[in-house]
C-alpha distance (Angstrom), angle and dihedral (degrees) to the residues before:
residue distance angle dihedral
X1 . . .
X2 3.94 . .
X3 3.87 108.6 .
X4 3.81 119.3 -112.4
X5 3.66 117.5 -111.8
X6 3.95 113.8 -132.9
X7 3.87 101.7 166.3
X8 3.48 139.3 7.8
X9 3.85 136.2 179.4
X10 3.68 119.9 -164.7
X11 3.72 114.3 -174.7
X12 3.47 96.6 -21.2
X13 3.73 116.4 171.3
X14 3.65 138.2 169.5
X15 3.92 129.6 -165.6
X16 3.57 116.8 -178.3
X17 4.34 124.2 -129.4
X18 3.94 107.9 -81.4
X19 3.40 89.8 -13.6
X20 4.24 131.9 112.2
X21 3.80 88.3 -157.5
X22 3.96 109.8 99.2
X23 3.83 137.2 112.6
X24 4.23 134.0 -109.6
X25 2.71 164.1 -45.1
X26 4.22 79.0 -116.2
X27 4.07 124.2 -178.0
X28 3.75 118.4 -172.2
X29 3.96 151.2 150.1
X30 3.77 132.3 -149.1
X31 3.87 124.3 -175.4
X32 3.38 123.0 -143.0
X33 4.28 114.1 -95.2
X34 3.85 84.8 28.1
X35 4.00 122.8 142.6
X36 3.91 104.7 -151.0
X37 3.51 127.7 -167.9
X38 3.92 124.1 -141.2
X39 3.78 111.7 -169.8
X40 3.93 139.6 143.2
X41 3.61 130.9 128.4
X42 3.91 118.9 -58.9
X43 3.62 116.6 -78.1
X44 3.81 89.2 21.1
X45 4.21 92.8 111.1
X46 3.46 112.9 -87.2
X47 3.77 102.1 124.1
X48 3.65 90.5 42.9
X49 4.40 94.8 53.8
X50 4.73 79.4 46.4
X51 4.07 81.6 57.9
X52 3.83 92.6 48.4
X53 3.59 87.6 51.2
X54 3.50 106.6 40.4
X55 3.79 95.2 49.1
X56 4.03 95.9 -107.2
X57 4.10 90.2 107.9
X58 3.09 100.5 79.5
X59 3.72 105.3 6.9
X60 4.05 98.4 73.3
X61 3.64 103.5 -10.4
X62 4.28 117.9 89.8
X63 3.74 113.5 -131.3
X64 3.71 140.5 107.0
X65 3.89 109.4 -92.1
X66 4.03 121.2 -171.0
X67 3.61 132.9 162.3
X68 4.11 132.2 63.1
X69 4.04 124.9 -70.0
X70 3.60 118.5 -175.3
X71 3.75 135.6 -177.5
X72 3.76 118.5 -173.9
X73 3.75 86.6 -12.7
X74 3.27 87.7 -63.3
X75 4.04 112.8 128.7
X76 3.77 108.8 -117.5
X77 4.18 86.7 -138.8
X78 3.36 91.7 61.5
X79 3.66 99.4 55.5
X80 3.64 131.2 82.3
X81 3.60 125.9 -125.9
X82 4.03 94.4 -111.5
X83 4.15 85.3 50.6
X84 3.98 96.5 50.1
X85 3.98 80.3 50.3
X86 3.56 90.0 72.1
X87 3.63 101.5 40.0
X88 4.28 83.6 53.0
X89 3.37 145.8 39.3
X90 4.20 116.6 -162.5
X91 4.07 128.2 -161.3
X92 3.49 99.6 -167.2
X93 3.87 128.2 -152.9
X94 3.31 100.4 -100.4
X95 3.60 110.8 39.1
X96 3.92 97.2 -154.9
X97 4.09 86.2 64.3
X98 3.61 89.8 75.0
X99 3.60 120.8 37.7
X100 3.61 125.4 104.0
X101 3.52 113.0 -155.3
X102 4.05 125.8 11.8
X103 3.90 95.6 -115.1
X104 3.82 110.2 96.6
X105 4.21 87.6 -146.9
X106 3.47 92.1 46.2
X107 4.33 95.3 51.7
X108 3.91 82.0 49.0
X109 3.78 102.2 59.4
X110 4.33 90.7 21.3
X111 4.02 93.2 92.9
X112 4.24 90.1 46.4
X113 4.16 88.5 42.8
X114 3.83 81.6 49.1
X115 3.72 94.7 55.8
X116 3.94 102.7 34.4
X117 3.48 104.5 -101.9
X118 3.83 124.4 174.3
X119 3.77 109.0 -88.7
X120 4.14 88.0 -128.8
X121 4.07 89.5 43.5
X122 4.06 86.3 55.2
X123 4.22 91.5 43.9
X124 3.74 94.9 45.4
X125 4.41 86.3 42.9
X126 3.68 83.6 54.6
X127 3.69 106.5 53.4
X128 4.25 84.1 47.5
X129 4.16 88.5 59.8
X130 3.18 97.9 41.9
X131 3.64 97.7 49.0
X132 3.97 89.2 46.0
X133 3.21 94.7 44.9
X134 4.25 105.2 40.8
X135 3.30 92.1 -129.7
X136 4.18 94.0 134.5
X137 4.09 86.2 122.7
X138 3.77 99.4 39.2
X139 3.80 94.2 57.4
X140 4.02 124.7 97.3
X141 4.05 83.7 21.8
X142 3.74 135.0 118.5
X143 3.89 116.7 -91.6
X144 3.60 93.2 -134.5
X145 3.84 103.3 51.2
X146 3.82 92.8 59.1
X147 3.85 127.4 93.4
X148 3.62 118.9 -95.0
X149 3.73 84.1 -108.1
X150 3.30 96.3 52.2
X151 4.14 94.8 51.3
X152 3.87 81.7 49.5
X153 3.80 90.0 62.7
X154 3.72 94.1 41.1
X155 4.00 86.6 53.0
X156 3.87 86.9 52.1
X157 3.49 103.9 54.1
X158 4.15 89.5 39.7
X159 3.60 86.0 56.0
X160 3.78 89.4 58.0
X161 3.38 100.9 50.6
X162 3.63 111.2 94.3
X163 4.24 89.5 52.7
X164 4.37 89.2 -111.4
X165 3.96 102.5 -178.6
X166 3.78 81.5 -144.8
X167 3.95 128.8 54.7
X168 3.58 126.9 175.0
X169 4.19 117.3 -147.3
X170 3.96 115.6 -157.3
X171 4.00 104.5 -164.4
X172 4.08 91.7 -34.7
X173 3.66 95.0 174.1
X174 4.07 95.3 47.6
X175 3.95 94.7 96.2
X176 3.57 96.1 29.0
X177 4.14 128.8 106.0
X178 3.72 121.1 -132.3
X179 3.65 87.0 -95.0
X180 3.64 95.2 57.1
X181 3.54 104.0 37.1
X182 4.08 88.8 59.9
X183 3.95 81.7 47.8
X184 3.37 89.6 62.1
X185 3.47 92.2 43.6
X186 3.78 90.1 54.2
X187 4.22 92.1 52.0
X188 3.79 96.4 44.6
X189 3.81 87.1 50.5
X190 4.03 88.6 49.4
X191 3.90 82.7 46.3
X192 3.55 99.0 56.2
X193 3.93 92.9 50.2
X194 4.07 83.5 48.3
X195 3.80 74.3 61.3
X196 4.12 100.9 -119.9
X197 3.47 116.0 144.3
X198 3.80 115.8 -118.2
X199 4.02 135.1 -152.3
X200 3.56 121.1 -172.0
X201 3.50 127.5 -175.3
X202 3.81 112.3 -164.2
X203 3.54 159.8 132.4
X204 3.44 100.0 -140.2
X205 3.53 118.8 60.6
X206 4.08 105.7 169.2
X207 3.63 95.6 96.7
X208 4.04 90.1 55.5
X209 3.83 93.1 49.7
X210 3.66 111.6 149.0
X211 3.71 97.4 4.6
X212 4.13 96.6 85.4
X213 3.36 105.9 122.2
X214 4.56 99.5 174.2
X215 3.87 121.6 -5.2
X216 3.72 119.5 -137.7
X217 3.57 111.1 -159.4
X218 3.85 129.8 -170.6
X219 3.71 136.1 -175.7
X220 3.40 127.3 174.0
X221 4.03 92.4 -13.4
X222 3.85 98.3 -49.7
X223 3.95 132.7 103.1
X224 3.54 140.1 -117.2
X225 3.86 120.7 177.6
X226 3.62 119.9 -153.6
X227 4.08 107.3 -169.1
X228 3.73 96.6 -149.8
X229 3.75 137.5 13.8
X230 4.05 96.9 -114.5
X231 3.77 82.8 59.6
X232 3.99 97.4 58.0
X233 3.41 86.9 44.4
X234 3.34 89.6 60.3
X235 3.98 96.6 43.2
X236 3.97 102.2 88.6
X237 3.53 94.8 -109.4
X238 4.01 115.1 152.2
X239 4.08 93.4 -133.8
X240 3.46 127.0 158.4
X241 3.67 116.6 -89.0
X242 4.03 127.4 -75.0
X243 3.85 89.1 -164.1
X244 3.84 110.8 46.7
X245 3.71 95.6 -177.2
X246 4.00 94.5 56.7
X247 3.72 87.5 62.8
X248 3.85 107.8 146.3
X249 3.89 89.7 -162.7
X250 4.14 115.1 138.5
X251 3.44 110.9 -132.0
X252 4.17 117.8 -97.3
X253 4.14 101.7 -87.2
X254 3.71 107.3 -116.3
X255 4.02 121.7 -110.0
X256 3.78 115.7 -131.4
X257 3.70 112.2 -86.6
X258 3.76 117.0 -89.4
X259 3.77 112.2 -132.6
X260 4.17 99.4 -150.0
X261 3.59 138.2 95.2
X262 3.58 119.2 -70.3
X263 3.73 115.5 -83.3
X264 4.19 88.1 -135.8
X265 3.48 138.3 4.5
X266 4.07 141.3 -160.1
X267 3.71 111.6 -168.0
X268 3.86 111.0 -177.5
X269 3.89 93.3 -31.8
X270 3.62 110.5 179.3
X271 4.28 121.6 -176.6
X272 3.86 121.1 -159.5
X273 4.56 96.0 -73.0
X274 3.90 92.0 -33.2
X275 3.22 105.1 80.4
X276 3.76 130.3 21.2
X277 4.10 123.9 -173.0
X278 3.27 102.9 -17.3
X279 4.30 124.2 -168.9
X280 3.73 118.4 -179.2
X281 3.64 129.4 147.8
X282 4.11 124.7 -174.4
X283 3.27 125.7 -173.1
X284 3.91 141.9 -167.9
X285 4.12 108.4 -84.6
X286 3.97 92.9 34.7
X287 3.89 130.5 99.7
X288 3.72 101.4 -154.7
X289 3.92 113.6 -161.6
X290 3.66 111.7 -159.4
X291 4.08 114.8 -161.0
X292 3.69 136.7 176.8
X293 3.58 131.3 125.7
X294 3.28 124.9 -69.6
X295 3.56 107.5 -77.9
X296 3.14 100.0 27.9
X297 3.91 105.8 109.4
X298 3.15 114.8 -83.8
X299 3.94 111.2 107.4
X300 4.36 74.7 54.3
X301 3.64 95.5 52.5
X302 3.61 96.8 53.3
X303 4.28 93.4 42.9
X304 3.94 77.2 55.8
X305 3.64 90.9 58.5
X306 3.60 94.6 44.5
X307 3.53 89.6 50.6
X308 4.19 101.2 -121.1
X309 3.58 84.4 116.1
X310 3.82 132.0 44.7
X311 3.49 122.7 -133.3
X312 4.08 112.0 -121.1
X313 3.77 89.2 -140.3
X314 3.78 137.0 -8.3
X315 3.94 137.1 58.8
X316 3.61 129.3 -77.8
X317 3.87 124.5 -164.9
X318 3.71 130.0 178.7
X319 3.77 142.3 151.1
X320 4.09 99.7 -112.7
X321 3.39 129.8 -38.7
X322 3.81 117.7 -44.3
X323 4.14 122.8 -116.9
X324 3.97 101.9 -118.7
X325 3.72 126.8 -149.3
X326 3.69 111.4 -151.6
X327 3.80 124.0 -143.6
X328 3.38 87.7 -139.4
X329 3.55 115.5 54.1
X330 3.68 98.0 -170.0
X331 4.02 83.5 67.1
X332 3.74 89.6 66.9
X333 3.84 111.6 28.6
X334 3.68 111.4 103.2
X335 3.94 106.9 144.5
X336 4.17 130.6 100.3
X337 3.71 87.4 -123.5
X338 3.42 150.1 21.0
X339 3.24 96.1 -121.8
X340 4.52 85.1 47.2
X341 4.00 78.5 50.8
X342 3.44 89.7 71.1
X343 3.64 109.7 34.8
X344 3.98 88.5 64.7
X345 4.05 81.4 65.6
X346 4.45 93.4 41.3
X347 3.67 131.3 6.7
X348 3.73 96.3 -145.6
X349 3.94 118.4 106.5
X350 4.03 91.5 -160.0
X351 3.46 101.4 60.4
X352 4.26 92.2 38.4
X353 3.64 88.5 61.4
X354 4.01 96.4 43.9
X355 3.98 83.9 47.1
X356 3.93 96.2 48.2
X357 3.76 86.5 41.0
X358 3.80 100.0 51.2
X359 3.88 89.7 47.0
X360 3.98 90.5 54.3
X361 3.84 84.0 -112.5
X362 4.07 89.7 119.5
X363 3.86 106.1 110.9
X364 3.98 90.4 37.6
X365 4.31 92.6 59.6
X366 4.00 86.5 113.3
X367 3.80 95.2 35.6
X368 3.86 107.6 108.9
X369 4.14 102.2 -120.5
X370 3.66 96.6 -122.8
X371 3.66 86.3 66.7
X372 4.01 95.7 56.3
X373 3.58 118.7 95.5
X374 3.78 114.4 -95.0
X375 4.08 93.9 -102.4
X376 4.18 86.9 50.7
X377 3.88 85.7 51.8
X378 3.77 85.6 56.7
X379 3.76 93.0 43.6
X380 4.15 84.2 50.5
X381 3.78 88.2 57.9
X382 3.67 101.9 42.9
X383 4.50 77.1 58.0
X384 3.78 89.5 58.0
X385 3.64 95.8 51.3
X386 4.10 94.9 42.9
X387 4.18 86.7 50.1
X388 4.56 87.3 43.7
X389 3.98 115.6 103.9
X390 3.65 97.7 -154.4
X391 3.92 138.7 126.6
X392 3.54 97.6 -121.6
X393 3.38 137.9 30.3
X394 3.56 135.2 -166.7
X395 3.69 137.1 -159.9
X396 3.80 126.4 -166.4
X397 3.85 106.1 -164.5
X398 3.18 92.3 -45.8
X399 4.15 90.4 178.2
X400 3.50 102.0 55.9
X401 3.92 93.4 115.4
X402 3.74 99.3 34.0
X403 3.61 130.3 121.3
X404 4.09 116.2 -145.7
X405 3.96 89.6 -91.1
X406 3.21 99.2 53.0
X407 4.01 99.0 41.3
X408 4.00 81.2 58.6
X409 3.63 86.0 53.9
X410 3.81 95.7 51.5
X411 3.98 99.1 36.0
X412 4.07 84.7 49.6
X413 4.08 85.5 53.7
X414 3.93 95.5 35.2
X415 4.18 86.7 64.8
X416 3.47 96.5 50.3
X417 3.66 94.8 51.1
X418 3.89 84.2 58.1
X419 4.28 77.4 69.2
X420 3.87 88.9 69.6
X421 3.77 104.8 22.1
X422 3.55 150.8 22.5
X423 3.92 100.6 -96.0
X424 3.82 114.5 -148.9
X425 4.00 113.5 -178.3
X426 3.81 132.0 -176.1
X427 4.43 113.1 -152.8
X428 3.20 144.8 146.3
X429 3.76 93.3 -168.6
X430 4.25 101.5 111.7
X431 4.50 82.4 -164.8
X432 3.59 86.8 59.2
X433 3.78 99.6 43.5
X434 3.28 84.6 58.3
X435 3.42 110.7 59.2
X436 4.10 94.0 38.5
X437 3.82 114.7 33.7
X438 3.72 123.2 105.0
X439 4.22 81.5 166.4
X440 3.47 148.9 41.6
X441 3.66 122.5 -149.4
X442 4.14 108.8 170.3
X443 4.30 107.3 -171.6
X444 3.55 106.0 -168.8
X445 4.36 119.3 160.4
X446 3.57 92.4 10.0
X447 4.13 98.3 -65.7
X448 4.18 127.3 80.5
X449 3.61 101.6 -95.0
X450 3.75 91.8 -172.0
X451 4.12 140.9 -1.5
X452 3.83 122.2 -175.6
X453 3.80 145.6 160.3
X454 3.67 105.2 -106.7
X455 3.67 115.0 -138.1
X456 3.81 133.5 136.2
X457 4.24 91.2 -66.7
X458 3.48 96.5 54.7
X459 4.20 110.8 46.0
X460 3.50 85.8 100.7
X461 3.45 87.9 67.8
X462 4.20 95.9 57.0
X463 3.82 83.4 40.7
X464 4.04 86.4 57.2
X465 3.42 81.8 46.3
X466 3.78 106.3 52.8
X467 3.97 90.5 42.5
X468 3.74 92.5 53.4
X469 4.09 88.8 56.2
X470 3.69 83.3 55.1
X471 3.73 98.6 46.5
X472 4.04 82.9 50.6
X473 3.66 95.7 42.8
X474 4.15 103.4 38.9
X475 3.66 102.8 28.1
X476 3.60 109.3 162.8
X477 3.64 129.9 12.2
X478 4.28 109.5 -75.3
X479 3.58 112.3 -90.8
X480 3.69 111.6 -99.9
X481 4.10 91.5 -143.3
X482 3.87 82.2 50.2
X483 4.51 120.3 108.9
């Protein structure tokens, strides 16, 4: 049986306005009920081939495009944007960049109101998302109250809606838990036996393990096609793990106790229902990872500490005002430059350009940061927190757009900060709690369940961890009448 194909790109290439960056000239096939997996380091042209084939490139972005798309044999330049639309579905990288409204039942049935669909078509649509999706206590909420992995399961399921053969994932797993991400795992492998054809573009691969079907590699514009997953694996390339537990990573060594005050305190903190009694101390020395699903507090917890929000009950005590690493870097990007970026933290030239340097930010100094890729954004932010003088300093996944290399970078930075300050971090990313945590701290119902040194004796304890969030998240197997 000849294999159908669903899209094809024959010398597609893309060069952006007064700009050298841009990708090509790129060949390749996908077959229909495919998953495909788009990787390569940040910056190296991933997001921009996702724009080419969702229709964004050329439709609202500048740039000189040449070369043949198809989907279906149908030629991408003779399509309109509302016809691509229902050939594919995108979840974008941010999730906030593509909802609609700021009701998460109204983004759900928005793209089926949009195209006229039977008011007991939408209702019974509904019910299948949200049931493959667990999103029974997201729904009839506002948008912008949820996690960040919550709105990345909303953005999902709404780009599911309209039954697209094809749909298009930019970094799905960066906002999600454990839990979640293997979730997701489990519905794009239900997908793919539904017979869609699936392209992910990630970092983190674990959750697709042994559902690969053809690699598509870039670096620095170009392609590389792998036609199976055993053969990547078998290509050299430093990725991030498929098999989190068979990490062979030696736990962070230990600095020498520091015998001061704590640098911050929660003493019985309590927050509206989220959280209830907290105690949590961090000192200077210590890289405290706090984990928990997502929605489970812990984005609150450190806005508590940073004083945007007020605790309901309870005592906080701290030495100044801690430095705060947003999950969301476009929150907290407000200079021409990258290299402006970072004099608003320190006024000293030298040390910007060793910063921007070390963090492979170099060549983008005068790029303004809006215009970086979402992982070089990240690196940007890990630069203002290296150049901060503060007590504290908190990160809130501060890895979600990273490839391996760059993680390394950030986890080798993230323990010497612990030199100056007491280093509080929010992730999901197991890799990354690897390399950095002197602590444990798991929040689960509102209340810190457990907090440990990690060290060689107690990984079993994270892995306990990690496979509870999955238990929570995955439950049973998906329904096979669900998507």
């Amino acid at each position: 049986m000849v294999s159908q194909v669903i899209m094809k790109a024959e010398n597609l290439a893309f060069k952006y306005r007064d700009s050298t960056e841009g990708i090509g000239p790129l060949s390749f096939e996908i077959n229909a009920g495919q998953v495909v997996l788009l990787t390569g380091n940040s910056g190296s042209g991933k997001s921009t081939l996702l724009k080419c084939l969702n229709g964004l490139i050329p439709a609202i972005t500048d740039g000189d495009l040449s070369g043949k798309l198809f989907i279906n044999d149908k030629d991408y330049s003779q399509l309109k944007m509302h016809e691509l639309n229902k050939e594919i579905g995108s979840v974008f990288q941010n999730p906030r960049s593509q909802f609609f409204t700021d009701n998460t039942t109204s983004e759900l049935v928005f793209p089926m109101e949009n195209y006229g669909w039977a008011k007991s078509d939408m209702e019974k649509k509904l019910v299948e998302l949200v049931q493959a999706f667990g999103l029974e206590e997201s729904m009839n909420k506002n948008i912008h109250i949820l996690s960040s992995g919550q709105r990345q399961m909303v953005a999902l399921a709404s780009a599911l809606t309209m039954n697209q053969q094809v749909v298009l994932f930019d970094e799905p797993s960066a906002n999600l838990d454990y839990g979640n991400a293997m979730k997701l795992g489990q519905i794009i492998s239900h997908l793919k036996k539904e017979g869609m054809t699936l392209i992910v573009a990630d970092h983190r691969f674990y959750y697709l393990n042994g559902l690969i079907d053809k690699v598509l590699f870039m670096e620095k514009g170009k392609l590389q096609v792998y036609e199976s997953e055993e053969v990547f694996k078998k290509s050299g390339y430093d990725t991030r793990s498929f098999d989190l537990f068979d990490l062979k990573v030696p736990c962070v060594e230990k600095l020498p106790a520091v015998e001061e005050a704590p640098a911050a305190s929660l003493e019985e903190v309590s927050f509206k229902e989220v959280l209830k009694g907290v105690n949590l101390t961090l000192k200077k020395g210590e890289v405290t990872v706090l984990v928990g699903s997502n929605g489970a507090g812990k984005t609150t917890l450190a806005k508590i500490l940073c004083g945007s929000l007020k605790a309901t009950s309870g005592k906080v005590q701290m030495k100044g005002l801690p430095f705060f690493i947003m999950q969301d870097p476009d929150f907290q990007l407000f200079g021409t430059s990258a290299r402006n970026e970072l004099s608003m933290v320190k006024k000293d030239p030298k040390k910007i350009t060793e910063t921007l340097k070390y963090l492979g930010l170099g060549r983008f100094a005068e790029t303004h940061p809006f215009s970086l890729s979402g992982g070089q954004k990240q690196r940007l932010q890990i630069g203002m927190a290296i150049l901060c003088d503060r007590d504290v300093i908190i990160f809130d996944e501060p890895t979600s757009g990273l490839d391996v290399v760059s993680m390394q970078k950030v986890s080798s930075e993230i323990t010497r900060l612990r030199e100056k300050s007491a280093v509080l971090v929010i992730s999901h990313d197991y890799e990354f709690i690897r390399h950095i945590a002197d602590r444990i701290v798991f929040l689960e119902e509102g209340k810190i369940q457990k907090d440990f040194i990690l060290e060689e004796k107690t990984i079993g304890n994270l892995n306990e961890i990690f496979n509870k969030m999955q238990k929570a998240s995955v439950g049973s197997d998906l329904q096979e009448e669900a998507c």
